[in-house]
C-alpha positions in Angstrom: 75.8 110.4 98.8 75.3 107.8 100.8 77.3 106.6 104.3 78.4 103.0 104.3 79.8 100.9 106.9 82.3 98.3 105.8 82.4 95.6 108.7 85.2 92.8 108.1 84.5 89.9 110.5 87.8 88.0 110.3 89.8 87.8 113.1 92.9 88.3 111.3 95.5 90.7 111.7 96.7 90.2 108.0 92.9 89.6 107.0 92.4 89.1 102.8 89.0 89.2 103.9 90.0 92.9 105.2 92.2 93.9 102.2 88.8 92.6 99.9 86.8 95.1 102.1 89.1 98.0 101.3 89.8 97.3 98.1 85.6 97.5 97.7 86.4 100.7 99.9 88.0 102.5 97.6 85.7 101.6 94.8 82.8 103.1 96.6 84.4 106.0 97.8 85.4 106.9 94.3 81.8 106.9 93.4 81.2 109.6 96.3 79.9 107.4 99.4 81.4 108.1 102.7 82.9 104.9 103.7 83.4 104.2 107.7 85.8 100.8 107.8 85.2 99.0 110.9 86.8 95.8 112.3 85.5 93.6 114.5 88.5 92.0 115.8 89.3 95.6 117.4 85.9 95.5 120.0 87.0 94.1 123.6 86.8 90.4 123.3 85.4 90.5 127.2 82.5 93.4 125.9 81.5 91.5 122.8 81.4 87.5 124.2 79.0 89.1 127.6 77.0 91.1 125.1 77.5 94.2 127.1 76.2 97.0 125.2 76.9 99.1 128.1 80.5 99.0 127.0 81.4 102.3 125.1 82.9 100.5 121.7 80.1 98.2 121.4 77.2 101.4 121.8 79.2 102.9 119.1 79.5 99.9 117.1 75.5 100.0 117.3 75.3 103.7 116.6 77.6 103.2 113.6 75.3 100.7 112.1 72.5 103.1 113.2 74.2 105.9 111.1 74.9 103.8 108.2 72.5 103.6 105.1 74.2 100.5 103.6 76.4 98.0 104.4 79.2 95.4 103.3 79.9 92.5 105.4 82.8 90.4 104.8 83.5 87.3 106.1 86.0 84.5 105.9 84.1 80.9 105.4 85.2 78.8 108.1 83.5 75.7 108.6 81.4 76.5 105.6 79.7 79.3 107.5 80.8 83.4 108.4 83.2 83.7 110.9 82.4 83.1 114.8 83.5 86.8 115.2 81.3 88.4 112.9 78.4 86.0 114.4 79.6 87.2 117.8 78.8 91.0 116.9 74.9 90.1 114.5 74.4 88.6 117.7 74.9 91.5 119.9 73.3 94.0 117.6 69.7 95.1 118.3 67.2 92.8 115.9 66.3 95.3 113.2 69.9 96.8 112.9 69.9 96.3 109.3 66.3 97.9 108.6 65.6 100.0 105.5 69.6 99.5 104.6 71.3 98.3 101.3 73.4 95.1 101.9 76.8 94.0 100.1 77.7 90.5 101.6 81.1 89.0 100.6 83.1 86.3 101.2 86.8 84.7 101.2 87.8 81.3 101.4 90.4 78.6 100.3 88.1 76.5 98.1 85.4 77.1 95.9 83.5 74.2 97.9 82.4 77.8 100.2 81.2 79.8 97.3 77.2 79.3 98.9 78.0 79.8 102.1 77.1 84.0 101.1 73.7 82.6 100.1 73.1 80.1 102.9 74.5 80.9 105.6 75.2 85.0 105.5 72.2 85.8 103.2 69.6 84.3 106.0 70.7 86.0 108.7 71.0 89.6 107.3 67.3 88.9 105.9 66.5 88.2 109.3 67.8 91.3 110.9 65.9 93.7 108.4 67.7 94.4 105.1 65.9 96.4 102.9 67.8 95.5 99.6 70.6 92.7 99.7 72.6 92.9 96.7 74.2 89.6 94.8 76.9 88.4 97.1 80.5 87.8 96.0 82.8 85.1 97.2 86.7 85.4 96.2 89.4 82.8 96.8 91.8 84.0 99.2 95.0 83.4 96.4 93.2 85.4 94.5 94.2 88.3 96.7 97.7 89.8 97.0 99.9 91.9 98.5 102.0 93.8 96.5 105.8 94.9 97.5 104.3 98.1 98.3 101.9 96.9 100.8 98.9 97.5 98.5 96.1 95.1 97.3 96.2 93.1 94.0 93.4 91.0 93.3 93.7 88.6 90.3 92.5 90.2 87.1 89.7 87.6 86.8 88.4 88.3 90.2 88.6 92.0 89.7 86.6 92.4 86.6 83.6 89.6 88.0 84.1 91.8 91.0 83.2 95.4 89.4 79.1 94.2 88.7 78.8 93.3 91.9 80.2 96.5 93.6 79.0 98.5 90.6 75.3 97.5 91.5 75.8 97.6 95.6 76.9 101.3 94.8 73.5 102.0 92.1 71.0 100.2 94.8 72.9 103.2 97.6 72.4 105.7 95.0 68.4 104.8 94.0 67.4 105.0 98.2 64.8 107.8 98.2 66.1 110.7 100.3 64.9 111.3 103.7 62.0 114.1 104.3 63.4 117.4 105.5 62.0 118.3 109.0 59.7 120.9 109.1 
């Protein structure tokens, strides 16, 4: 199956936009994929604001997008745009990073007044770095994801079921990419 990196860009150490992405997480790795969680809010500040790719966490941060075959990117809206963090990293990343991959872009917010900021102001910018296939975006309001006393993820059953399509199809688009040709 397929290897997918799941890249929250909020810098939040209680993130929903994080709990979304692992929720998703599980969904995908129960359907076989190999799912690599990856935070942006963990690379060096310093390393990702100068752009320095010489920086250890940042060349693996390329390789991992390198390695991955598709890719979710989750974002809170602020300012009716992705996060400054998660522009901070696209920005960093070589042009093409997303080439040939399958794209799951998804959003959180506190209004419903963000719900097109996945279309025009995320959408745009993965085109633009290569994506082979970007899948229908999902936007969720942030109290429509809770923590239950246990520390686990609850999303509202509304949310959860318009949800499932979208993951359901991110995970069929992984599973239709033609397999690479054996060396020989």
């Amino acid at each position: 199956m397929a290897t997918v990196l799941s890249v929250s860009g909020s810098p939040s150490a209680t993130s929903r936009t994080t709990r979304l992405l692992r929720h998703v997480d599980a969904r995908l790795t129960a359907r076989g994929h190999r799912v690599v969680p990856f935070e942006v809010r963990a690379l060096p500040a310093e390393a990702l604001l100068a752009g320095d790719l010489s920086h250890p966490e940042l060349a693996r941060a390329v390789e991992l997008f390198a390695e991955a075959d598709g890719v979710v990117i989750g974002t809170p809206v602020y300012k009716a745009a992705y996060s400054g963090l998660l522009k901070a990293l696209l920005d960093v990343l070589p042009q093409y990073a997303l080439r040939g991959r399958t794209v799951l872009p998804l959003a959180t917010g506190g209004s419903t007044a963000h719900v097109l900021a996945v279309d025009y102001a995320l959408r745009p910018v993965l085109s633009a770095m290569g994506a082979g296939h970007i899948t229908q975006g999902w936007f969720v309001l942030d109290r429509h994801i809770t923590v239950r006393e246990d520390g686990s993820t609850e999303l509202e059953r509304e949310t959860d079921v318009l949800l499932t399509p979208v993951v359901e199809a991110f995970a069929a688009a992984l599973e239709r990419r033609p397999e690479p040709a054996l060396a020989g």
